[in-house]
N, C-alpha and C positions, 0 to 999 in steps of 0.2 A: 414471449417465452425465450428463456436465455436457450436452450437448444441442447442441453447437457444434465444428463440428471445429477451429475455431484456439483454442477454449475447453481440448477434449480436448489437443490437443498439448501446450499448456502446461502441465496437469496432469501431463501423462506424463512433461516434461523436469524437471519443477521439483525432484524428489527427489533427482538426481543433480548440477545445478546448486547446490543448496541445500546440499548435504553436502559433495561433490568440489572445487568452481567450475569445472565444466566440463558439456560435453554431448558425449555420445557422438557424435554427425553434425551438426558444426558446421551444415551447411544446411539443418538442421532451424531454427537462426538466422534463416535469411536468407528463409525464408516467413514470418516473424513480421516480420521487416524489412520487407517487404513489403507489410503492411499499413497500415506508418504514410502518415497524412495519406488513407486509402482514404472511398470514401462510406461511414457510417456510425461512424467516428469520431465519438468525443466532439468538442465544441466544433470540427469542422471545418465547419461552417457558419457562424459567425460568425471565423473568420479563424485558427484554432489550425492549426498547422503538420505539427505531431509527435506525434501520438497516434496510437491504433492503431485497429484498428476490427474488434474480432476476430465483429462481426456484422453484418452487411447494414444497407443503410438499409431494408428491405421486409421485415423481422419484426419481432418484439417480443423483447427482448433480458432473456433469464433465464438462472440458474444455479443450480446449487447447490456452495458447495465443500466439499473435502476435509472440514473441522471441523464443518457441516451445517448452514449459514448462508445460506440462500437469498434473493439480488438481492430488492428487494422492488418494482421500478419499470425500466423500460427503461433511464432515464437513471443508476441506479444502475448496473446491471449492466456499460450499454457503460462507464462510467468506474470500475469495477472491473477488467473487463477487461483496459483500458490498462493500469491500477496492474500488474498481474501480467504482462502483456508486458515491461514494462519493469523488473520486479524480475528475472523472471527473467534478461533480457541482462545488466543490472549481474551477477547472480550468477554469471554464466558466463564475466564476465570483458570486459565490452564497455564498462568505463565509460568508456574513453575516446573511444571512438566519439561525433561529434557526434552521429549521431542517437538515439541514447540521451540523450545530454546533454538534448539538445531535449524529450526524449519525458520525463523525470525536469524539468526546466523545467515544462514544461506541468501534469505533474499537481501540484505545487509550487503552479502559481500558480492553479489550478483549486482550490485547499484552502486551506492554510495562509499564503498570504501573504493574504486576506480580512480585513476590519479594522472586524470588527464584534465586538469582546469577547469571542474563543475560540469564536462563530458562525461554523465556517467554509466553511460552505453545503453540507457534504456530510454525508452520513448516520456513527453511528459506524462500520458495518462499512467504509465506503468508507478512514477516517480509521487504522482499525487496521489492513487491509494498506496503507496508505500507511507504517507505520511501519517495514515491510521498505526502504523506500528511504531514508529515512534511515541504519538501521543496515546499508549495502551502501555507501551514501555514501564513497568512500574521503577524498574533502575535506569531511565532512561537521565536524569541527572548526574551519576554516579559517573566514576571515574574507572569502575569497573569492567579489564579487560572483558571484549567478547571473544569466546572461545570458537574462529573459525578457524574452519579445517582447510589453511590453507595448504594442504599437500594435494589438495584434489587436481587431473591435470585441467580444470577450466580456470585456475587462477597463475597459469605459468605464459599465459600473453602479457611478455613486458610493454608492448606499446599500450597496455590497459590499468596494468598492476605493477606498483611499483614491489619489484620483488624485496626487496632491501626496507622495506618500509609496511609490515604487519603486523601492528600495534595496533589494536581499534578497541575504543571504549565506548559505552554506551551514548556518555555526551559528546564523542565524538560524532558520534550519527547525527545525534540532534542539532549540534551546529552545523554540518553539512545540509543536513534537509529543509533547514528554518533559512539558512542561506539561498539555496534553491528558491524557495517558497518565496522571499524577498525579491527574488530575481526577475521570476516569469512572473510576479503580480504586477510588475511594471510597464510589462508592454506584453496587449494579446498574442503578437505574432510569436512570443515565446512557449505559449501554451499550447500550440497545437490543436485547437478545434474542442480541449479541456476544457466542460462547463466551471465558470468559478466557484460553486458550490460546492463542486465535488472538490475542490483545494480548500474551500472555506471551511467545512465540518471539521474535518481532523482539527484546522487551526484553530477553532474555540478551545479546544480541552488543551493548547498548549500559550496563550493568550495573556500568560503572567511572564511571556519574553518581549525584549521591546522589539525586537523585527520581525517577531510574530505579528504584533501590534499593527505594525507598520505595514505588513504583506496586507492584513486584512484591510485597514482603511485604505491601501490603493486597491484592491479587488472589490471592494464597496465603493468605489470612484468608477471600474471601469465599466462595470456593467458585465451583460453575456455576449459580445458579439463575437463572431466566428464560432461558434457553438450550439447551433440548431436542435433543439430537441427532437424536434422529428413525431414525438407523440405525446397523448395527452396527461399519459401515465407518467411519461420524462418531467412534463412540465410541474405535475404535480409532486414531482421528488424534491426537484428544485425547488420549489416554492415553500417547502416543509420546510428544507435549510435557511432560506431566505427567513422564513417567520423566526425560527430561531437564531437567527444571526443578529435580526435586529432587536428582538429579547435580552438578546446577550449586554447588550448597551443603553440596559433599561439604567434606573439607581438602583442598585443594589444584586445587579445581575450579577452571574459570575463566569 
């Protein structure tokens, strides 16, 4: 049990969203809309707009997901959280919705726009479900600026943000993160205790990049060590990407 009923919901829609692009009771939507910008959102105390808050500001915010990777920190979890409210709306088909826009903005500039040498202030598990929103990104090719609100005061830390340098375009994310992606496929100890699979999913739907390519035949090299599932339900998440990873490399997969 993830421990969180807007944690739960999300879980519950995300298999049908992830596979169909749709959800069964669109207003099951609009309670996760709901939450954005809510007390205990990420970064809504320093001026973030669009994020979600799928926990209270008056507990301590954990999980555990599907692949059997458990939050290691409050401030992971709520900005994990987010990342998954907002994969799933992209995936159901809301990218054009501003506030998804905002809510995929925000976690954007909470990660990968940081501009400290591939430092990008968040933990890997937070960095490898962030990599669902890039590959959901329908402009994520595109050279089209992203509209964040860098006036908020969580992006005036210059040892994090280069202040002089806020121009970010969608393929700008995407080489950053398929970068990343390349990075920690090469050696476990960069993963942080990240099952491969949960890096591997997003990477199929982005697998017509060659270091995409490349991330995935060295995480199909290294195997799962350092990343214990823990239960039977974990393993059998795993094993569902695993069957579709090696699909993917059928003739004619795609």
């Amino acid at each position: 049990m993830a421990g969180a009923p807007i944690i739960d919901l999300i879980l519950r829609l995300w298999p049908q969203a992830r596979d169909e692009g749709m959800v069964a009771d669109p207003s099951d939507l609009d309670l996760l809309l709901a939450t954005q910008g809510a007390p205990g959102a990420p970064g809504s105390a320093c001026g973030l707009r669009h994020t979600f808050a799928c926990f209270g500001p008056d507990r301590e915010a954990s999980f555990t997901l599907p692949t059997g990777e458990r939050t290691s920190s409050d401030e992971e979890a709520r900005f994990v959280g987010h990342l998954l409210v907002t994969r799933l709306l992209l995936a159901a088909g809301l990218s054009i919705d501003e506030r998804v826009t905002g809510a995929m903005c925000d976690a954007y500039g909470l990660s990968w726009t940081a501009s400290t040498g591939g430092r990008y202030g968040q933990t890997p598990l937070a960095l490898a479900v962030s990599l669902w929103l890039v590959a959901l990104d329908p402009l994520s090719i595109t050279d089209r600026p992203l509209p964040i609100e860098w006036d908020a005061d969580c992006y005036r830390d210059a040892d994090r943000w280069d202040p002089d340098y806020r121009l970010f375009s969608h393929y700008d994310i995407r080489e950053r993160s398929l970068d990343w992606a390349t990075y920690v496929s090469a050696d476990p100890a960069r993963r942080g205790g990240v099952s491969i699979w949960t890096i591997v999913e997003p990477l199929l739907r982005l697998r017509d990049d060659s270091r995409c390519r490349l991330a995935l035949a060295q995480l199909e090299d290294a195997g799962d060590a350092g990343a214990p599932a823990g239960s039977a339900a974990a393993m059998l998440e795993r094993n569902r990407v695993a069957q579709q990873f090696r699909g993917a490399g059928e003739p004619g997969a795609r």
